[in-house]
N, C-alpha and C positions, 0 to 999 in steps of 0.2 A: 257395637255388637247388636244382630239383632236377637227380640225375646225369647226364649226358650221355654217351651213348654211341658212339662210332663205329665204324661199319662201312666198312669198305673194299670197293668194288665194283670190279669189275675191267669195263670195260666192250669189248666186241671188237668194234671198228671196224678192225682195221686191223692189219699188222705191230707193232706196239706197244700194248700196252692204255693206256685211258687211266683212269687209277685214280682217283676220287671220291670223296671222305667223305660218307658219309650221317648224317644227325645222327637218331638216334632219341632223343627225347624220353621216360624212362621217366615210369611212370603215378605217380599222386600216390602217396607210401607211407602205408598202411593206418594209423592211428594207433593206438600201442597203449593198451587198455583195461583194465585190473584190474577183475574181476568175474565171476561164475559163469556169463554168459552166452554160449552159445557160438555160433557163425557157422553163417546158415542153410546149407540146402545150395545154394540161387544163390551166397552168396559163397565158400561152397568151390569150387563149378565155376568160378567166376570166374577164382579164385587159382589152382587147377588149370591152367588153359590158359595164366596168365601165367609160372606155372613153369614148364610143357612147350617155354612159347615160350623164357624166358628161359636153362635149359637147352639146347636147341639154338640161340642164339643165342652163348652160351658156348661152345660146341664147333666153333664156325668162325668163317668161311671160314678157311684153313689158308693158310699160306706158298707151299703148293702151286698152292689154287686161284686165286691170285696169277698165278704162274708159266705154269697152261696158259692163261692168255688172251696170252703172248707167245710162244704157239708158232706156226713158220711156216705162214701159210695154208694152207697145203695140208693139215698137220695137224689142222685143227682141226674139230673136230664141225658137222656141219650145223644139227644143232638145239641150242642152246644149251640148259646144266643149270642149274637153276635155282639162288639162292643156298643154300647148305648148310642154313640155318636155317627154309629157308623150305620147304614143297611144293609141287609141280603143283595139287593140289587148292587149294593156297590162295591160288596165286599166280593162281584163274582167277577171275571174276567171277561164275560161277554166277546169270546173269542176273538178278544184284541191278541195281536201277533208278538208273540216273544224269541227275539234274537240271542241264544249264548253263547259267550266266549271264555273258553278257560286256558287259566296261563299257572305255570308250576307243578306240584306232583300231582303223584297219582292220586291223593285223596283228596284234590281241587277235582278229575274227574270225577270222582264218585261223590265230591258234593254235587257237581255239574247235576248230576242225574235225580239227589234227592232234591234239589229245588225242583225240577225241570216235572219232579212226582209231583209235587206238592202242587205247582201252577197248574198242572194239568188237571190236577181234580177239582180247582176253582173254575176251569172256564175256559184258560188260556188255548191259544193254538202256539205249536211251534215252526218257527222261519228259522230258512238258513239262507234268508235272501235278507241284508242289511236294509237295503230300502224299503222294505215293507214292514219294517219293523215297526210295532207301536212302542215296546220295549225294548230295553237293550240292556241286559246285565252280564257287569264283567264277573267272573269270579276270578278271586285276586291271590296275589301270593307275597309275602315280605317279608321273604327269608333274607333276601341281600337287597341292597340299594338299588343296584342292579335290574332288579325284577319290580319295582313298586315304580323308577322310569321309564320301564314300559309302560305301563300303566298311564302315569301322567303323559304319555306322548300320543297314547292310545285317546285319553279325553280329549286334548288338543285333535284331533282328528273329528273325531265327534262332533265336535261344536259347530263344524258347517253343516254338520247335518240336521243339526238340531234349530239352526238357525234357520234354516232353509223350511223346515216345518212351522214355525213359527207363523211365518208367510203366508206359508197355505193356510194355516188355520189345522194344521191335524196333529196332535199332539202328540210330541214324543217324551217318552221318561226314560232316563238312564241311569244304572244303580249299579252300587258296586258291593260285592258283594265278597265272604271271606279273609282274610288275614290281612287284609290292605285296609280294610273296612273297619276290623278291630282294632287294629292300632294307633292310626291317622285321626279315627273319627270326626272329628267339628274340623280340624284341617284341611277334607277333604270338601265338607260343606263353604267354606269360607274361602276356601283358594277357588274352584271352581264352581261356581251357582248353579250350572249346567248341571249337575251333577242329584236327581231327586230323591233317591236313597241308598240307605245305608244297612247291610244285613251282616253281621260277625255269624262265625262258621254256627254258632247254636242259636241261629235264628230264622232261620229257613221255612220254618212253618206260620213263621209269620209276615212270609211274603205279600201274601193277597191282603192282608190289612195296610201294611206300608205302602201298597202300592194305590191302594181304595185315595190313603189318605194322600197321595202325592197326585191325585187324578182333581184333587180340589186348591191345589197350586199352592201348597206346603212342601217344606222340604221334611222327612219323616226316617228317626233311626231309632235301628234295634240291634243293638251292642252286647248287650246281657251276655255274658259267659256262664252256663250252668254246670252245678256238679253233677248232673245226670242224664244231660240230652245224650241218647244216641241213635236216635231217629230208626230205633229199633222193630218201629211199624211202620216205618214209611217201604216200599219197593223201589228201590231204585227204578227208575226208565231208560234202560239203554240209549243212547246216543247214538250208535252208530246200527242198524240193524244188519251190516252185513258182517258185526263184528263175532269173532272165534272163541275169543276171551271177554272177561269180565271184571270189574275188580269190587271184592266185598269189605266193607269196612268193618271190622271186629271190635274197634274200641275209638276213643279219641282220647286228646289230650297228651301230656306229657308230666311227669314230676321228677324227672333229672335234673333239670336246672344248670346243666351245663352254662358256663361261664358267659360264652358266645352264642346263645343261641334263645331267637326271640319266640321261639314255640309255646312255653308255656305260658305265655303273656297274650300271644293271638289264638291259641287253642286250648285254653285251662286245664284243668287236673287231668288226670288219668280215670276213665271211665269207660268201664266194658261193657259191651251187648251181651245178653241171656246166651245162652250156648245154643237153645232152641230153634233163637227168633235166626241166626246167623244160620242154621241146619235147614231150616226152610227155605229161605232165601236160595243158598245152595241146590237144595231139590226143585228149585223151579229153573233156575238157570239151565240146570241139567236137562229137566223137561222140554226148556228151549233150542236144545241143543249145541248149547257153548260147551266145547272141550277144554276150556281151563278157567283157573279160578285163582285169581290172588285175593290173599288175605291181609288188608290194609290195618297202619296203625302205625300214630307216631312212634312209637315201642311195642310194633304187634307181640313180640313174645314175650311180655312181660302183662300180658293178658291173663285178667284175675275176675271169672262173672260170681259176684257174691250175692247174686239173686234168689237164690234155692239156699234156704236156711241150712238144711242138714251138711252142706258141706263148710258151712263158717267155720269149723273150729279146727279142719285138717291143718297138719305143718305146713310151714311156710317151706316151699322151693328152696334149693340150696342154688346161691349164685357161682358161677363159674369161678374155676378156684385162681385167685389172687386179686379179685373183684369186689369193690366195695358199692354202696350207692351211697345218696346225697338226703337220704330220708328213713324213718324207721322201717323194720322191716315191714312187710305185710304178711297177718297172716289169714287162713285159709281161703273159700273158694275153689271153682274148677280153674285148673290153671293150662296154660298152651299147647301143653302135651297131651291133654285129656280132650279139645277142642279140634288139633291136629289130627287126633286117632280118628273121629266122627267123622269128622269131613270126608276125608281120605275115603272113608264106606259108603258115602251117598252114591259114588258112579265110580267104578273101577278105574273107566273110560276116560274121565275127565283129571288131569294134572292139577297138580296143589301147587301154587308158591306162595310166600310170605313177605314183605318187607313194609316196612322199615326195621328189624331189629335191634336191639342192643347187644352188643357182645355180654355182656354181664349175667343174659340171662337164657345159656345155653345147656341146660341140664345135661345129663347122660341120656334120659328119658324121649328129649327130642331130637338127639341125633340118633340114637337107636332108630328111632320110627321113622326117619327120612332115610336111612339105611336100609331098612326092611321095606317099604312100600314102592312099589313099583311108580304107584301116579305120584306120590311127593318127590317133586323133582332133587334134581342133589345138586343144588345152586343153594350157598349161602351168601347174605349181603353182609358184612362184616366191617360196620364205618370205623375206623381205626383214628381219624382228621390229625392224627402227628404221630411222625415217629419217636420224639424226644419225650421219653417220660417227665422232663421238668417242663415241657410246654402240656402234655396231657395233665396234668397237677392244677398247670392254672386252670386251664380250660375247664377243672372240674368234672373229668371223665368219670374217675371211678377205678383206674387201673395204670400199671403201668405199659413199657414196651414189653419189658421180659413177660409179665403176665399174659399181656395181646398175643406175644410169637408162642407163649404154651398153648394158649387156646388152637392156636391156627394147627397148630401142630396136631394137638388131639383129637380137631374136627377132621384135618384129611385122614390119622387112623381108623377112625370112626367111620368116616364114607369114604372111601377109597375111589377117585376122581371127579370128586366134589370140584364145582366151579366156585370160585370165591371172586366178590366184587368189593371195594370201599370206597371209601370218603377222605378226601383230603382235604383241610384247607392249609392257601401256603401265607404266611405273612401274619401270624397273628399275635397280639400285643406278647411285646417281649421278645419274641424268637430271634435270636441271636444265625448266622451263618453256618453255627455248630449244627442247631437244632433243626437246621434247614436240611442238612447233610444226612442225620441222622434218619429225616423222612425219605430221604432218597435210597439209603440203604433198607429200609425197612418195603420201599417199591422194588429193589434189587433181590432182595430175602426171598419174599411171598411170593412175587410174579403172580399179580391176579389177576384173574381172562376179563374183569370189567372195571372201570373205574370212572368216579366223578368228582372232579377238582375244581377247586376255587380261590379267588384270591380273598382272604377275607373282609368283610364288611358288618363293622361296630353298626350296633343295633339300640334305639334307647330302650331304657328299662332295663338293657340285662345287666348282671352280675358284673360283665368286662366292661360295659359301659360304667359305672359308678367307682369301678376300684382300681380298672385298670387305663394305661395309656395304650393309646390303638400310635403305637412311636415306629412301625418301618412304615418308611416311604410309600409311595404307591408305585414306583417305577422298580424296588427292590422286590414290594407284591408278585408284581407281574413278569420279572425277571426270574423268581424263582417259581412260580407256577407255570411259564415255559419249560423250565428245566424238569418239572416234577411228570407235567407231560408228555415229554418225549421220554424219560426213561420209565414212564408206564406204557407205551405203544413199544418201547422197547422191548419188555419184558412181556407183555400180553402176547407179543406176536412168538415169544420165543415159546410160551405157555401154550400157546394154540396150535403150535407144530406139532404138539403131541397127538391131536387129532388127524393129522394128515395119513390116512389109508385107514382110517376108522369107521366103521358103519355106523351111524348117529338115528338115532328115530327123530323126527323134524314135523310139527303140526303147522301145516301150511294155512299162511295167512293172506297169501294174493301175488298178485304179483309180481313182478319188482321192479320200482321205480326208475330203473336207468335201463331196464330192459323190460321190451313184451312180451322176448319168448322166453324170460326165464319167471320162475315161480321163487316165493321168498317164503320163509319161515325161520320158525327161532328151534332150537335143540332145548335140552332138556339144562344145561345149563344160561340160557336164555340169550345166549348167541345168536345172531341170524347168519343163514345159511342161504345160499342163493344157487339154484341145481337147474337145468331146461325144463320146459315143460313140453315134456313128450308123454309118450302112450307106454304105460307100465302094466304090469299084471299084479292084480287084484286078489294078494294072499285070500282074504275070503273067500274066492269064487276061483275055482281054479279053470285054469284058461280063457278067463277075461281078462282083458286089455282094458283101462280105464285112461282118464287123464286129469291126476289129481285137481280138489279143490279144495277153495279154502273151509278148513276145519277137517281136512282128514288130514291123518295119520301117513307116514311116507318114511321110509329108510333111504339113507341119503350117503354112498360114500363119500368122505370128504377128500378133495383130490389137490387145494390150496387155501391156505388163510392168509389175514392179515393182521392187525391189534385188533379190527372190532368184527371184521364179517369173515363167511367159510365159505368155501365154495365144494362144490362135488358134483355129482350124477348120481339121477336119482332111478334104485334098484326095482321097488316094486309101493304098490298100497300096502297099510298093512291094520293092524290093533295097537292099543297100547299093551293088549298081555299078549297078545302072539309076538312082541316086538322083541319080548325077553329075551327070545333065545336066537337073536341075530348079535345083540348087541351088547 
């Protein structure tokens, strides 16, 4: 093994520092050789810089600089000094070229974007051109086995190119970065050398130091899981600029602890953004003129901002009825509903959606207000992962089947052609052929217009991993998540027929990929919709002829579906509040 080193960071958030170990990974040691030959001058410069570094990394941070990150705010420096070992100059990107790549949900995009802030204000430039790349970070995902082989097949690619730099002389570094990052950790340094750092999802702001330190040919990680990061001041930086949508993250974390599931291990507690910092954000999006907006969160509606004292002592939320959770209750705080409502008011204009949800925590309160507001679309995600209440028991959901089919039942009275999506997994410890059945009937029941299934994959650390045996086969896995598949494209297409001769409002996103002359968009329950793109008349302006584009608004009759896409022709341009009264 080689030596580990730590460094203590003092991080100032706050009347208290919150102090981190940084693991830097020293570089391989030099093997020594007996013989008259002596070291060119690259490997003396080499050695050179790793002693200047390893010298000043020796010489601090001190007791002291400990100390000034818990002096009272008022005291404390405006501009933060950099760590003792490190300098400004090195700590800046010097617009070296950074490469990213994201793989998994939607909240790997929107870390995508808070790294891609954060490098940006150090220095960095962004490439979407691999070989120019000075950096390359992946941001990762390790929900299933499945997605972390991506990954390792993705480094094995790399390494020619890293190898091939080597050569030239022009240095590459490659970091991985997110829930592959926090789990794996020293696994990831040790299996592949290639590999210069290491960033867990609440570490992102301390990108330009790991990368300072990895520029002096250490390997350097930042793991820390905090109970308060939520990068509440950072702005995302879009990604894509000719994008329509958005997505905002409202909270991180998770504390369900469901049985199978490695979230709250790679993304820690549950912790909300200010209601504020998230309403601004919002208002600038708007300003840029994005027409919709999700609101992310491992459990976005069980979002609780207890940052404004006065609301700490209201009741706690009542949970959906036959709903338990796996922790005390909480109480007060603004809760989801009171977040929902604001939103909703920053731009009439612009669409709301939310996920990831819990069923657990669907008040009267927020189906009402998805009911009544025009822009919160009426698409709920609803992850159900079995039908058999003695597999949802292990799993540690929280509820049963009978509970899950009340809800489902209450949300379509409530919004009367609510689109509903879930989660399945098929194969997991225990599940007997009954239980398998029982999720089949439960995709028979609902008929949801969207669905994402999987065969399951034991994860260490979790709750299944320690108590349960992961005992069906893997060829029985995949045997019944074929089946679970097709009678969901069964049932979706039978579900989507209801649209057929229906007028749909549709916010166009471009496109569409299997055709030129047709334009693509998604509906309000987050379907896509694929219509020509001809010359319509332009509700606004009467007697203009336009030919939509992407981010307007379009009424679409729907003329044929499938399980996943609609097709139609499309009627005219329009609003989202003149759209009421078509649709």
């Amino acid at each position: 093994m080689h030596p580990l080193q730590c460094v203590l960071q003092a991080q100032r958030r706050g009347p208290w520092a919150s102090v981190s170990w940084l693991l830097l990974r020293t570089c391989r040691a030099q093997s020594s050789v007996h013989g008259t030959t002596c070291p060119g001058p690259e490997r003396q410069q080499e050695n050179g810089v790793r002693k200047d570094f390893s010298s000043r990394l020796a010489a601090g941070p001190t007791f002291q600089h400990f100390l000034r990150s818990a002096l009272d705010p008022q005291e404390k420096p405006d501009v933060e000094d950099p760590p003792p070992y490190l300098t400004v100059d090195e700590l800046s990107g010097r617009q070296r070229k950074v490469y990213l790549e994201t793989y998994g949900c939607q909240m790997n995009v929107n870390d995508t974007e808070i790294a891609w802030s954060v490098l940006q204000k150090s220095g960095y430039l962004r490439t979407r051109n691999l070989q120019e790349a000075d950096v390359i970070l992946l941001v990762t995902c390790s929900i299933r086995e499945k997605a972390e082989q991506t990954i390792w097949n993705r480094l094995h690619q790399l390494k020619a190119l890293k190898t091939k730099r080597l050569r030239s002389r022009v240095p590459l570094r490659i970091g991985i970065l997110g829930c592959m990052a926090e789990r794996l950790k020293e696994e990831i340094l040790n299996r592949e050398k290639m590999v210069d750092i290491l960033a867990g999802p609440d570490a992102y702001r301390d990108l330009p130091r790991l990368l300072a330190v990895a520029e002096s040919g250490q390997q350097a990680a930042n793991v820390l899981l905090s109970l308060d990061e939520t990068y509440a001041d950072v702005m995302p930086v879009q990604t894509s600029p000719s994008a329509t949508s958005a997505f905002v993250s409202i909270m991180r974390g998770c504390d369900n602890m469901c049985s199978y599931c490695i979230v709250p291990f790679t993304r820690g507690r549950e912790r909300s953004r200010p209601v504020a910092s998230i309403l601004e954000e919002v208002r600038k999006l708007s300003e840029q003129g994005l027409k919709e907006v999700t609101l992310l969160g491992q459990n976005v509606n069980s979002f609780r901002d207890s940052s404004e004292i006065q609301f700490n002592n209201a009741v706690s939320t009542n949970l959906s009825r036959g709903f338990s959770t796996n922790y005390k209750p909480k109480q007060g705080g603004l809760r989801f509903a009171h977040l929902l409502d604001h939103v909703s008011r920053v731009d009439p204009e612009m669409r709301i959606r939310f996920t990831s949800p819990h069923p657990k925590d669907f008040p009267d309160e927020v189906l009402q207000l998805i009911h009544e507001r025009d822009n919160i679309c009426k698409q709920i995600h609803l992850p159900a992962q079995s039908g058999s209440s003695r597999v949802l028991e292990a799993m540690r959901r929280g509820y049963s089947r009978e509970a899950y089919v009340e809800l489902v039942h209450h949300i379509r009275e409530s919004i009367p052609g609510v689109s509903l999506s879930s989660d399945f997994i098929a194969g997991f410890c225990g599940e007997t052929e009954e239980d398998h059945l029982q999720t089949v009937s439960l995709l028979r029941e609902v008929q949801y217009n969207m669905g994402f299934l999987f065969a399951y994959s034991m994860r260490q650390k979790t709750r299944a991993y320690h108590r349960l045996k992961d005992d069906v086969p893997e060829e029985v896995k995949l045997r019944r998540l074929e089946e679970l598949i097709t009678v969901f494209r069964e049932e979706a297409t039978k579900a989507n027929m209801a649209s057929v001769g229906c007028t749909q409002l549709v916010l166009v996103e471009g496109h569409s990929k299997r055709s030129a002359t047709d334009l693509c968009g998604r509906n309000d329950g987050n379907l896509k919709v694929i219509f020509p793109n001809v010359e319509v008349e332009d509700v606004s302006n009467s007697g203009v002829r336009v030919r939509a584009q992407p981010g307007d608004y379009v009424l679409v009759k729907i003329t044929s579906t499938s399980s996943q896409t609609l097709k139609g022709h499309v009627l005219c341009r329009t609003t989202l509040k003149d759209s009421s009264a078509y649709c």
